[in-house]
C-alpha positions in Angstrom: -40.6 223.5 45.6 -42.4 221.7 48.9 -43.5 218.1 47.9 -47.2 217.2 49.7 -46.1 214.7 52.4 -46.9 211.0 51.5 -50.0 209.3 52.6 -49.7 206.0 54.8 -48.8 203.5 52.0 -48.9 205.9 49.3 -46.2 205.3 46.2 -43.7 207.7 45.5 -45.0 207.9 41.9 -48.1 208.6 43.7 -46.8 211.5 45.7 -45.0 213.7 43.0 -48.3 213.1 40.7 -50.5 214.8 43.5 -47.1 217.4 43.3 -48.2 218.0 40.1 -51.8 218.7 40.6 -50.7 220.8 43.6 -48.9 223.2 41.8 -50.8 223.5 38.1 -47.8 222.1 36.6 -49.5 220.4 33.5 -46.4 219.5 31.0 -44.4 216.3 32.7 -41.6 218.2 31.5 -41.7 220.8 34.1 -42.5 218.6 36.7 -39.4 216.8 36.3 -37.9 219.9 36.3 -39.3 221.6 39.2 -38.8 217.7 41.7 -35.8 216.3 40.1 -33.7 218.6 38.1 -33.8 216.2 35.5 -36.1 215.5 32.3 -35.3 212.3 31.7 -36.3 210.9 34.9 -38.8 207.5 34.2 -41.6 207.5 35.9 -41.4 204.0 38.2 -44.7 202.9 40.1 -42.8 200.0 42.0 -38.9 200.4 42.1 -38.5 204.6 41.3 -34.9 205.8 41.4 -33.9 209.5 42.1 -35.5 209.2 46.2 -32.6 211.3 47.5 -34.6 214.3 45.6 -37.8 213.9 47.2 -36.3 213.1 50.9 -34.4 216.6 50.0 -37.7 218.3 49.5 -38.9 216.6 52.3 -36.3 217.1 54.4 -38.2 220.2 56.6 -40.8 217.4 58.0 -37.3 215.1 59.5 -39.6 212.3 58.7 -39.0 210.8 55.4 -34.6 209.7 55.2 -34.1 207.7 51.4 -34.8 204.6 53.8 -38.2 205.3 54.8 -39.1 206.3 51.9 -37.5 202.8 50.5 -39.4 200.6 52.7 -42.4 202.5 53.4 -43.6 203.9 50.0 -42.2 201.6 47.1 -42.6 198.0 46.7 -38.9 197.1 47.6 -39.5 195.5 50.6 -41.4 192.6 48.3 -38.1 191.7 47.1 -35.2 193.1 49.5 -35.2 190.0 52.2 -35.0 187.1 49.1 -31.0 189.0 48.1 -27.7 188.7 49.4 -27.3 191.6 51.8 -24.7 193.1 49.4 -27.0 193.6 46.7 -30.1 195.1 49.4 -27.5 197.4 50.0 -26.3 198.4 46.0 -29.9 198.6 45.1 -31.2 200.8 47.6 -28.0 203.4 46.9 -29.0 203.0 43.2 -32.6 203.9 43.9 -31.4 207.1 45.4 -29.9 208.7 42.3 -29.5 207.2 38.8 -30.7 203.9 38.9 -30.8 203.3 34.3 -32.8 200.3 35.6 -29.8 198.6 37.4 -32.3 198.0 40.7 -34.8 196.0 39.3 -31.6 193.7 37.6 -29.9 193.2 41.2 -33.1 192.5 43.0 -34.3 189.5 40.3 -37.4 191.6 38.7 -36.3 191.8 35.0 -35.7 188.4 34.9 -38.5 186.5 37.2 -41.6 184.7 36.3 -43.2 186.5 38.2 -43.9 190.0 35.8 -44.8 193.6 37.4 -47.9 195.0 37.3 -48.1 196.9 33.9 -51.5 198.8 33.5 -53.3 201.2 36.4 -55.4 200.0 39.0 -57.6 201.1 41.6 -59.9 199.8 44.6 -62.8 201.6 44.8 -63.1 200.8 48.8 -60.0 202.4 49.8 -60.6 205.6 47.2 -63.7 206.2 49.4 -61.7 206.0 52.2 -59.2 207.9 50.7 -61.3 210.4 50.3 -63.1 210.7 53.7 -59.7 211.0 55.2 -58.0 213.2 53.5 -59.7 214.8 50.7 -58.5 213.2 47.8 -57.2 210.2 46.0 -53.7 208.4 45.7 -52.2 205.3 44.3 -51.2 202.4 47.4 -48.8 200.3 46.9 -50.7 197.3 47.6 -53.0 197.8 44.8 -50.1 196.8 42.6 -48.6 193.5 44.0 -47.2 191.8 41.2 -50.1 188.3 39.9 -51.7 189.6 42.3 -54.9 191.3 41.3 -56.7 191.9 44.4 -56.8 194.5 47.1 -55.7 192.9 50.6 -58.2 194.3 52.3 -61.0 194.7 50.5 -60.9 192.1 47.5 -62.2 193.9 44.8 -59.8 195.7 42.3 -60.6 197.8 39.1 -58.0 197.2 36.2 -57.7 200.3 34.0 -56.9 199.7 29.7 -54.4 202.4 30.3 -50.4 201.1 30.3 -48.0 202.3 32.5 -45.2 202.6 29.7 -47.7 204.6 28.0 -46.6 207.7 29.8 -42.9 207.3 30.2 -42.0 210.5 31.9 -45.6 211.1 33.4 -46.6 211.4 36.6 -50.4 210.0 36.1 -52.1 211.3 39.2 -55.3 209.2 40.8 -58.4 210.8 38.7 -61.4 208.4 38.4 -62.4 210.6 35.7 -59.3 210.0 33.6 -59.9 206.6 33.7 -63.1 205.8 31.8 -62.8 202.1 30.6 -62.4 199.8 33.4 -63.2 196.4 34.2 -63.1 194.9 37.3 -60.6 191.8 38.2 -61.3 188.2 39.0 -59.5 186.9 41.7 -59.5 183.7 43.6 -59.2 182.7 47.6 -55.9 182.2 47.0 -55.1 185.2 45.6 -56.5 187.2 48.3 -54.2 184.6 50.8 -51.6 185.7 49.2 -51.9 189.4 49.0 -53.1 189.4 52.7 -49.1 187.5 53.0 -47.3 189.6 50.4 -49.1 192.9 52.7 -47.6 192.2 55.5 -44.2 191.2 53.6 -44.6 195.1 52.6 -44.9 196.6 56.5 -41.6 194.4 57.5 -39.1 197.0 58.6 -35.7 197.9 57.1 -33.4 195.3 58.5 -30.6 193.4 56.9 -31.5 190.5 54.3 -31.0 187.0 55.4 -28.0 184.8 53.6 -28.4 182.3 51.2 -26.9 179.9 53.7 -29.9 180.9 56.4 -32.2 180.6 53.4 -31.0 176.6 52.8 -31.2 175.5 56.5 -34.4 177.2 57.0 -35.9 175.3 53.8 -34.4 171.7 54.7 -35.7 172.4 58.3 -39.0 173.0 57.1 -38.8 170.0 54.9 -37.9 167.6 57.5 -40.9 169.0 60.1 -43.5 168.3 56.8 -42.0 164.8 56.9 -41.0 165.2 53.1 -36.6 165.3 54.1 -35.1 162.1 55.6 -31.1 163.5 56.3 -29.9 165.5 54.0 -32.1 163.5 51.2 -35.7 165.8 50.1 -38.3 164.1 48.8 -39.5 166.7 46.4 -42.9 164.9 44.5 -43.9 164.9 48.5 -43.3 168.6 48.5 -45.1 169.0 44.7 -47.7 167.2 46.1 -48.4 169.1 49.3 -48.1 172.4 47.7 -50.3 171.8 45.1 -53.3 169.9 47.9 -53.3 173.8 48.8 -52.9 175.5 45.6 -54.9 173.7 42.9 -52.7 172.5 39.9 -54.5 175.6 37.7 -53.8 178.2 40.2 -50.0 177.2 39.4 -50.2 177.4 35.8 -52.2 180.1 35.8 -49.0 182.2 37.5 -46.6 180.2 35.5 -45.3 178.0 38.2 -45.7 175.0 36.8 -43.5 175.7 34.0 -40.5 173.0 33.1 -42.6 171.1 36.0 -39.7 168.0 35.4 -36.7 169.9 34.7 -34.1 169.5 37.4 -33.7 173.1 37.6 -37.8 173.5 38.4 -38.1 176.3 41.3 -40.2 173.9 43.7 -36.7 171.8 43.5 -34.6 174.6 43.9 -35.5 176.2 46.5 -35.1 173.5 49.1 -31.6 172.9 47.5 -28.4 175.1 48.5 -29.6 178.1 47.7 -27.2 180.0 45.0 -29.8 182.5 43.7 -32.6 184.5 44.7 -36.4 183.4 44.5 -39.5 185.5 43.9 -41.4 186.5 46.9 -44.7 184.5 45.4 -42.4 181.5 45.2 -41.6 182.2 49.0 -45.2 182.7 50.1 -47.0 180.0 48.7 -44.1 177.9 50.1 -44.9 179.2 53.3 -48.7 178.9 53.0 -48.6 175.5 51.9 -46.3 174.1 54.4 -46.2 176.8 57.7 -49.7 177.9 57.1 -50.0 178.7 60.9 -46.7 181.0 60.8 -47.1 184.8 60.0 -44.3 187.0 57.8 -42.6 188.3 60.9 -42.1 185.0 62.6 -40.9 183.4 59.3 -38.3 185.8 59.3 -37.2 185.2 63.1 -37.2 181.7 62.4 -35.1 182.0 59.4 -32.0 184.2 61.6 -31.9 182.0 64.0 -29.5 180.2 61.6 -25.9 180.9 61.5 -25.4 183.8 58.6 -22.4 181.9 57.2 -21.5 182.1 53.8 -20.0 179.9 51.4 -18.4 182.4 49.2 -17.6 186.0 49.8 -18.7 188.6 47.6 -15.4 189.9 46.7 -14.8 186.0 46.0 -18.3 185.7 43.8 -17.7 188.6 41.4 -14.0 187.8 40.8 -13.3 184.7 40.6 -10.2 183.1 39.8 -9.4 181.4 36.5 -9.5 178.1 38.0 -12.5 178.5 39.6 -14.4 178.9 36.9 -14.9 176.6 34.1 -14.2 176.6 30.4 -17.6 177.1 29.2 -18.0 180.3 31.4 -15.0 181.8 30.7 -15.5 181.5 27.0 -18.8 183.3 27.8 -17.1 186.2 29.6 -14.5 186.9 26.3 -17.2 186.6 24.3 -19.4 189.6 26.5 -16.3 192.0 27.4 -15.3 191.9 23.0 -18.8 193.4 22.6 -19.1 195.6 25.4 -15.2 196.9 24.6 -16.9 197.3 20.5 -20.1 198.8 21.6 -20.4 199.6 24.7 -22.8 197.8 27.5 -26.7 199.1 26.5 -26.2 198.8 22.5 -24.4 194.8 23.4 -27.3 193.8 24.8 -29.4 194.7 21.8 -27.0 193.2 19.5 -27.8 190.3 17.3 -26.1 187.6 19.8 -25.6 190.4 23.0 -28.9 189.1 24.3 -28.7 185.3 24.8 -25.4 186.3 25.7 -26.2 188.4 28.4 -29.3 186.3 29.5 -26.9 183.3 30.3 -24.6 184.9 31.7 -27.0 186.6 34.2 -28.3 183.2 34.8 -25.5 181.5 35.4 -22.5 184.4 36.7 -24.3 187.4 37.8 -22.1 189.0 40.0 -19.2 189.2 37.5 -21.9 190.4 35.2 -22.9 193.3 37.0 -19.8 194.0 38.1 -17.9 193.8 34.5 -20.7 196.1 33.3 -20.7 198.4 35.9 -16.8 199.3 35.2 -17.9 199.4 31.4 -19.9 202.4 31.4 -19.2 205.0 29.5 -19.6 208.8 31.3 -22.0 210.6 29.8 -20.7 213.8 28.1 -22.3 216.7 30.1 -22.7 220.1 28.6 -22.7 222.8 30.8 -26.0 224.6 29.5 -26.9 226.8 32.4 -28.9 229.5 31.6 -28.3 233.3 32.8 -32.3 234.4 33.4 -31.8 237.7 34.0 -30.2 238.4 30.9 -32.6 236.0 29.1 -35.6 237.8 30.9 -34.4 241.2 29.5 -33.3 239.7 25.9 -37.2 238.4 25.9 -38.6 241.4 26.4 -36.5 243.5 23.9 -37.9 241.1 21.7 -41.7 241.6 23.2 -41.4 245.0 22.7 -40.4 245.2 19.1 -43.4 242.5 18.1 -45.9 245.0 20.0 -44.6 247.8 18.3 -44.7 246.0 15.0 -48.1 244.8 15.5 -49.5 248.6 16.3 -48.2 250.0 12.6 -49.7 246.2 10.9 -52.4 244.9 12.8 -53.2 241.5 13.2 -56.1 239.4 12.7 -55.2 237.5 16.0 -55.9 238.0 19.4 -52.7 239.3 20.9 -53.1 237.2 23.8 -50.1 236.2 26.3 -50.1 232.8 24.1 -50.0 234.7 20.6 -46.9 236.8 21.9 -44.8 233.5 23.2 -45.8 231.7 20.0 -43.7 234.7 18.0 -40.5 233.9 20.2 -37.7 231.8 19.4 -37.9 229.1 21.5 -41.0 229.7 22.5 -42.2 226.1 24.6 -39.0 226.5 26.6 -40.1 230.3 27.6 -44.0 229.4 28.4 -42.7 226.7 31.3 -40.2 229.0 32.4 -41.7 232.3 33.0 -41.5 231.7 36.6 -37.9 232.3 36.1 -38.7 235.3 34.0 -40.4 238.4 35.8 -40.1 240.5 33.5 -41.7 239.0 30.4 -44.3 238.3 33.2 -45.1 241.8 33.7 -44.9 242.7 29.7 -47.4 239.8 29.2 -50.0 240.9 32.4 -49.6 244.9 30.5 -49.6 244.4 27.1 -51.8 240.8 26.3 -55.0 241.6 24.4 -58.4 240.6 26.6 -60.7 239.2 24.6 -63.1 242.4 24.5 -60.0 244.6 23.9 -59.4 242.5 20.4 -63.2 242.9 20.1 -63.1 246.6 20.7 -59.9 246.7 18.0 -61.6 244.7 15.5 -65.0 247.1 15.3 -62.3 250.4 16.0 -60.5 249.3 12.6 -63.8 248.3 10.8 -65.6 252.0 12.1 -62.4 253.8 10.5 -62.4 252.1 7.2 -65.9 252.1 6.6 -65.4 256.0 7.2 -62.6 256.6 5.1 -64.7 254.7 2.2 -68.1 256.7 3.0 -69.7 253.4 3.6 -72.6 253.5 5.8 -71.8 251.6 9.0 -75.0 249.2 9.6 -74.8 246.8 12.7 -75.4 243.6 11.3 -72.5 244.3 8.7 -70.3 245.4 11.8 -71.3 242.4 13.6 -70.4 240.0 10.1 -66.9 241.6 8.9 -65.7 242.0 12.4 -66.6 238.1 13.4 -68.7 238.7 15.7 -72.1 237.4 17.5 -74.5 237.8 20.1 -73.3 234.5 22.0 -69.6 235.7 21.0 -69.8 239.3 22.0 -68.5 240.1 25.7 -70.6 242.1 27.8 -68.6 244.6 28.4 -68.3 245.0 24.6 -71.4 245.1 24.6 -71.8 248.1 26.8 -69.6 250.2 24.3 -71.6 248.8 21.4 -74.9 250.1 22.6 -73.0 253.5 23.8 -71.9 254.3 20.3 -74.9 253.2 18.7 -77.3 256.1 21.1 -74.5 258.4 20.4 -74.2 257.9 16.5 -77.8 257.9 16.1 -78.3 261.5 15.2 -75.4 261.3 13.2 -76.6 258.1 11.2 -72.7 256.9 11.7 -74.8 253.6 12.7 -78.1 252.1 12.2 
């Protein structure tokens, strides 16, 4: 199969739905089949897993490699530069094969306050565009930046009623006409500030992401220069205060930011503390907006390696610590975690009665040994080596073809013995109708031997003509036209034709009036 190229901007999802189209291939089923080898691929809008298949298929154009299509057509690079290098690294390998939702874990998604964009949307500006430019429409990824709900460049965005977990293994492709109830989204000034900042954050390229150590000076640096630091000392209602003169306080709440507002642990405190986890990329921006307003992405970013990259702890060190290192309340955490992983396995802990607080504060508070405990816990799938021989199943098929046909001539049916009727008597039969690619040979049976519909017309009044004969009942059109089914809208024309033929012929013969 040769996937349809991406557009500039275009998600992934985006590209194997347009696949899809391409091709007629209408069960989601098949498409998985035909692009990833693999049925239960999800189907991810803004972190998709499984990218070394579709750089394979796009291998022949030598410009789409897993990291292009990373950076350039998923909404990874929203999140890659606020992770410890390690982890940019583990989740972009995970995003090209299997990823069982491991990437949106190691890159802070699952767990932010800031939540993904979970129905379809559209901006009727750029569809037009779209359109003019290359002849149809595709989902962009900046149509679906996360509290975000407006299009960078043109404002305006239509939100659709239609979920995206609604179609777990579909494709959806970009069909204004599949979308029928809409409304379109408010959105403030500073929304569109925003997505104009989070936009750009999207074009940065692939480039190693900065430490958590370069993270901390650049935030106490930035502190000092707004005159809210004095040494090492921040003043942080100075820094409340500032952020909210340029985001009003309803704006915050409105995105959830002003949530535990006193709490030590409140983001706005956080981040201009020694940074020992990761921070939303809406936390980052309106940071930046509010303080380096005059600064764009790109310079941020060269202002923020300029630090030294040192590191307080290793990563070997962070996932394994030692048993002094770590203290009583944590390790009784861990025991507790590895007895019910060891009992149940990883995926059924986390859904037991106390896996999930469990695993929450563990994530919170020790996710490295987390991801690293569960990682060694998984269980290998079983795999069952159910490849199919298609020659022999094409010729088994059509054994079993010919024996229905011949059946069907010594007991007629009442059906139409279309291409449809004939799969529907097989074993098996949805597995054979999306596979008959891979079956030449029923192919050819079907194309010979399915029924047209004025062939079952012309069998129908054949078998009523011969037993109205054998009875010596007197053949009369409009008792033809009833026990046969038939109708002047219904009738084909060439049926027609042959209809009229016999009637002129059979008229001396009063076989038909």
């Amino acid at each position: 199969m040769k996937l349809p190229a991406p557009h500039p901007n275009e998600l992934i999802y985006s590209t194997v739905a347009r696949a899809g189209v391409y091709f007629g291939l209408v069960s989601p089923k098949q498409l998985l089949d035909e692009v990833f080898a693999d049925r239960k691929v999800i189907a991810t809008l803004d972190l998709p897993s499984h990218l070394q298949s579709i750089a394979g298929l796009l291998s022949g154009t030598g410009l789409y490699d897993l990291e292009t299509l990373v950076y350039k057509h998923t909404l990874f690079p929203l999140y890659a530069p606020f992770v410890p290098e390690h982890l940019r690294q583990r989740a972009i390998k995970r995003m090209a094969d299997r990823a069982d939702g491991a990437v949106h874990l190691m890159l802070g998604v699952a767990t932010s306050r800031i939540k993904s964009v979970r129905t379809f949307r559209f901006c009727p500006m750029c569809m037009e565009r779209q359109l003019h430019t290359y002849g149809e429409y595709y989902w962009q990824r900046d149509w679906f930046l996360p509290e975000l709900p407006v299009c960078p460049e043109h404002g305006c965005l239509i939100d659709t009623s239609i979920h995206l977990d609604e179609h777990r293994h579909q494709f959806v492709p970009l069909n204004p006409a599949y979308f029928t109830t809409k409304t379109s989204n408010k959105y403030s000034a500073n929304d569109l500030l925003l997505a104009l900042a989070a936009a750009e954050l999207l074009e940065q390229p692939a480039q190693q992401s900065p430490t958590f150590a370069q993270w901390t000076h650049f935030y106490h640096e930035i502190a000092t220069e707004s005159g809210c630091a004095r040494g090492k000392q921040v003043d942080h209602k100075k820094i409340l205060n500032l952020v909210c003169s340029r985001f009003d306080i309803r704006y915050l709440e409105n995105k959830g930011l002003l949530q535990q507002l006193q709490s030590n642990s409140f983001w706005l405190r956080s981040i201009f503390r020694k940074h020992r986890k990761s921070f939303s990329f809406l936390e980052h921006l309106i940071v930046w907006q509010a303080l380096l307003p005059a600064l764009s992405v790109s310079e941020i970013f060269i202002k923020v390696r300029r630090y030294a990259p040192e590191t307080e702890l290793k990563e070997s060190q962070s996932s394994a610590d030692n048993a002094s290192s770590i203290s009583d309340e944590c390790r009784a955490y861990r025991q507790k975690w590895e007895a019910l992983v060891l009992q149940h396995g990883v995926k059924p802990a986390r859904h037991h009665a106390a896996g999930g607080s469990l695993y929450a504060w563990l994530y919170r508070h020790d996710r490295d040994w987390l991801l690293t405990f569960n990682e060694q816990q998984k269980r290998p799938l079983k795999t069952i080596n159910k490849r199919v021989d298609w020659h022999l199943r094409d010729r088994q098929l059509v054994r079993c073809l010919i024996k229905i046909h011949l059946l069907s001539e010594n007991h007629p049916v009442h059906q139409r013995m279309s291409a449809t009727w004939l799969l529907n008597q097989l074993p098996h039969k949805n597995s054979v109708a999306k596979k008959l690619h891979k079956l030449p040979l029923t192919q050819q049976f079907l194309a010979r031997y399915a029924e047209s519909v004025t062939e079952y017309q012309l069998r129908r009044i054949a078998q009523f003509i011969v037993e109205s004969r054998e009875k010596h009942i007197e053949i009369k059109r409009w008792s033809l036209f009833r026990n046969v089914g038939l109708s002047d809208q219904r009738i084909t024309p060439d049926t027609m034709k042959i209809l009229d033929s016999l009637t002129y012929l059979w008229m001396e013969k009063l076989w038909f009036r």
